[in-house]
PAVEX-505052 format. One line per 8 residues: their letters; for each residue x, y, z of N, C-alpha, C. Coordinates in steps of 0.1 Angstrom, whole numbers. Layout:
! PAVEX-505052
A = X Y Z X Y Z X Y Z ~ ...
This chain:
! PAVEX-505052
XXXXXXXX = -101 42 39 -99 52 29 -113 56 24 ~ -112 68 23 -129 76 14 -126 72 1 ~ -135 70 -7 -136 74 -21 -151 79 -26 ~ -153 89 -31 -165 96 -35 -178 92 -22 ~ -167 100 -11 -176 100 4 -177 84 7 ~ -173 76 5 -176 64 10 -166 54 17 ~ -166 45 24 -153 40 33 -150 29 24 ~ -140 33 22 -133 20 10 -119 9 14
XXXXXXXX = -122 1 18 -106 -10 23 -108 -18 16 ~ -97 -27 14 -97 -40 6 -105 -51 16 ~ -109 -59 7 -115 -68 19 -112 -81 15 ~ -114 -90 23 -101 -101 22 -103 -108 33 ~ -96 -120 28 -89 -126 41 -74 -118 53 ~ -74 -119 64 -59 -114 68 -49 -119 52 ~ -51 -132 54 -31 -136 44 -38 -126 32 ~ -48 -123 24 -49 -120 13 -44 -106 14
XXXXXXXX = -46 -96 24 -42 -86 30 -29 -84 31 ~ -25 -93 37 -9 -95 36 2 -101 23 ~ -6 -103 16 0 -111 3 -2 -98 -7 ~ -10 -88 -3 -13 -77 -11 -4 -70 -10 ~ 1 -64 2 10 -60 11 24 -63 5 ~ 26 -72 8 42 -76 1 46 -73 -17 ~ 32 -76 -23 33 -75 -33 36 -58 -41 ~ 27 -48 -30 34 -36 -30 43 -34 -31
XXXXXXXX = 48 -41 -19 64 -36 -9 76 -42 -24 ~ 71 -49 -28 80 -56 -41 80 -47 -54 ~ 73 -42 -53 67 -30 -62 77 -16 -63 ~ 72 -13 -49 82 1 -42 96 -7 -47 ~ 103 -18 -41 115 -20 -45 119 -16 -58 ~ 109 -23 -67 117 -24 -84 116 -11 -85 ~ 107 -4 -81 105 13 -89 117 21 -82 ~ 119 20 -69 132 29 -66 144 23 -73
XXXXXXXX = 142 11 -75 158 5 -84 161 18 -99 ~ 144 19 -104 141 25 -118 146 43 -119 ~ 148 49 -101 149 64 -104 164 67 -109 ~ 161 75 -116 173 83 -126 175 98 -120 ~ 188 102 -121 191 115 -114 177 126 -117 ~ 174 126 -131 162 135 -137 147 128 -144 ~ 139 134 -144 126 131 -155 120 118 -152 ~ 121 118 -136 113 105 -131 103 112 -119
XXXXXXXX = 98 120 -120 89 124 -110 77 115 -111 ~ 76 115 -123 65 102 -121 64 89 -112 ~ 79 84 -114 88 72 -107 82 75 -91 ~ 83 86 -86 83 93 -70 72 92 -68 ~ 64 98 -72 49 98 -75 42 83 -70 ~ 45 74 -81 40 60 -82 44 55 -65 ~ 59 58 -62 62 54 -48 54 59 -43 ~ 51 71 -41 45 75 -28 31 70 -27
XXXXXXXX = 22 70 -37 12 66 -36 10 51 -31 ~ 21 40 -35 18 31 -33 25 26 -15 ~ 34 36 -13 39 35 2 26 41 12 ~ 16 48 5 1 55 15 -2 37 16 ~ -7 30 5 -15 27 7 -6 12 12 ~ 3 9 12 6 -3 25 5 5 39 ~ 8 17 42 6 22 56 -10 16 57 ~ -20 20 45 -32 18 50 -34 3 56
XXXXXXXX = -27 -1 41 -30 -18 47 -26 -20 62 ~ -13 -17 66 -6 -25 79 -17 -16 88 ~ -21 -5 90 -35 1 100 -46 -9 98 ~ -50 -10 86 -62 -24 84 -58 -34 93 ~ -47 -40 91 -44 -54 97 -45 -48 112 ~ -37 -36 116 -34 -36 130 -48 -37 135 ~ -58 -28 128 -70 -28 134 -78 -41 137 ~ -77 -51 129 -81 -63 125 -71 -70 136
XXXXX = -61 -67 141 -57 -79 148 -60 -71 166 ~ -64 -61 167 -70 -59 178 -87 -59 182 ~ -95 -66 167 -106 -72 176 -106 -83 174 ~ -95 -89 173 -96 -103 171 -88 -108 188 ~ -83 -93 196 -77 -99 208 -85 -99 217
């Protein structure tokens, strides 16, 4: 990920990576539980952003577990 031109990933252990990971994915759960028919674009919002950024993660890992083969 860039942030103000610069390459930004979490950095970590793999499990820490992964424990990050889930903790999202537990995240995305409660908030889709929270959407109401109207006046939650916010609610969608918060999802999406945080569904980019486990894609990033699980790319992180995939990348990470092919120079480790």
């Amino acid at each position: 990920m860039t942030y103000l031109g610069k390459e930004v990933l979490m950095e970590g252990t793999r499990q820490e990576l992964i424990d990050h990971m889930l903790v999202l994915l537990v995240e995305i759960h409660f908030l889709k539980s929270r959407i109401e028919p109207h006046d939650c674009g916010h609610i969608h919002t918060t999802i999406s952003t945080l569904e980019y950024r486990v894609k990033e993660l699980k790319e992180q890992l995939s990348e990470e577990n092919k120079v480790i083969s």
